[in-house]
C-alpha distance (Angstrom), angle and dihedral (degrees) to the residues before:
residue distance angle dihedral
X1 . . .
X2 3.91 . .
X3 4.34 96.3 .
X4 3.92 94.3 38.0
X5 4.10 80.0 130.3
X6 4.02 80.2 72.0
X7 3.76 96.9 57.9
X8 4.38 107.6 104.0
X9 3.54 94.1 10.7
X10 3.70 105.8 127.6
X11 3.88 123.1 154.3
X12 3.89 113.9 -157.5
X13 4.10 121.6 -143.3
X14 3.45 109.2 -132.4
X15 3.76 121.9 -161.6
X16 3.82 96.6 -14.3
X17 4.06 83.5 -56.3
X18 3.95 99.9 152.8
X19 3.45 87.2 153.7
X20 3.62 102.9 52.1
X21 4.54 90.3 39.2
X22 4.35 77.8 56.2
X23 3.44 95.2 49.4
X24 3.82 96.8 48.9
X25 4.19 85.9 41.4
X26 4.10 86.9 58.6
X27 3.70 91.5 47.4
X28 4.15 96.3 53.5
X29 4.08 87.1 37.2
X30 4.21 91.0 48.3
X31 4.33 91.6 39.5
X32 3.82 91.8 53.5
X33 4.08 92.4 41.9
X34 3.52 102.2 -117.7
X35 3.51 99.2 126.9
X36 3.29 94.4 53.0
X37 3.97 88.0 45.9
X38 3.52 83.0 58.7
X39 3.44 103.4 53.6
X40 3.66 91.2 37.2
X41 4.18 86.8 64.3
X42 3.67 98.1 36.7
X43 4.45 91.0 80.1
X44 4.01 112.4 33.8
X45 3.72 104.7 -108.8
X46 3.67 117.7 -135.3
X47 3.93 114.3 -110.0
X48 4.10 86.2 -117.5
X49 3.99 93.1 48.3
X50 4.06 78.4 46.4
X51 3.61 90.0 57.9
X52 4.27 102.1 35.5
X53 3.95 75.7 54.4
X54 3.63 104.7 55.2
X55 3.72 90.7 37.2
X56 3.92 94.9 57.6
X57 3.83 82.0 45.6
X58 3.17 100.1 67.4
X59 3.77 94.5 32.8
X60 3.72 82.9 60.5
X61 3.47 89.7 53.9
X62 3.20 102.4 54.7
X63 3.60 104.6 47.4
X64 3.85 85.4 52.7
X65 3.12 94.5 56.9
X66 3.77 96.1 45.4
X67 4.21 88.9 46.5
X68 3.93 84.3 55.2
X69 3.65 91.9 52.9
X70 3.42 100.5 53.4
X71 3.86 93.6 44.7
X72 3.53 87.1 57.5
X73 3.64 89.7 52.5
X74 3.45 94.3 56.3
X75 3.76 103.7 41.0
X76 3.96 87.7 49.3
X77 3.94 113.3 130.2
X78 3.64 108.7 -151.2
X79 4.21 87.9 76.0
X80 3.75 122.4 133.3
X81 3.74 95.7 -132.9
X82 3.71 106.7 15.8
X83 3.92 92.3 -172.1
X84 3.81 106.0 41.1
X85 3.90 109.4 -151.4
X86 4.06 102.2 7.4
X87 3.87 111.3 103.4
């Protein structure tokens, strides 16, 4: 199935709030990427914009995950002196 992401995604109108019910619709659609899958695919993308893409992708990727490593090093609690230099 090629929209399984779909399946139990239902976004409730509250108090005649269409506005609101779009706004939280945008926000699941843009956290799971399929707006920008969709906007990717609307234009054909040239097999070198393809690959410039991909690579800053998983460039992107990495350094995130690296950044998130090293916060969690820092904010770790079992640290001798968890605020170097303050008495």
């Amino acid at each position: 199935m090629r929209h399984a992401r779909f399946i139990a995604r239902t976004v409730f109108v509250q108090n005649n709030d269409v506005e609101a019910a779009c706004r939280v619709l945008n926000r699941i659609l843009g956290k799971e990427g399929i707006l920008d899958q969709f906007r990717r695919t609307r234009f054909y993308e040239k097999p070198f914009q393809f690959r410039r893409r991909i690579n800053f992708e998983k460039c992107k990727a990495i350094y995130n995950e690296d950044m998130d490593r090293k916060i969690q090093f820092v904010l770790r609690k079992n640290r001798a002196d968890p605020y170097p230099g303050c008495q």
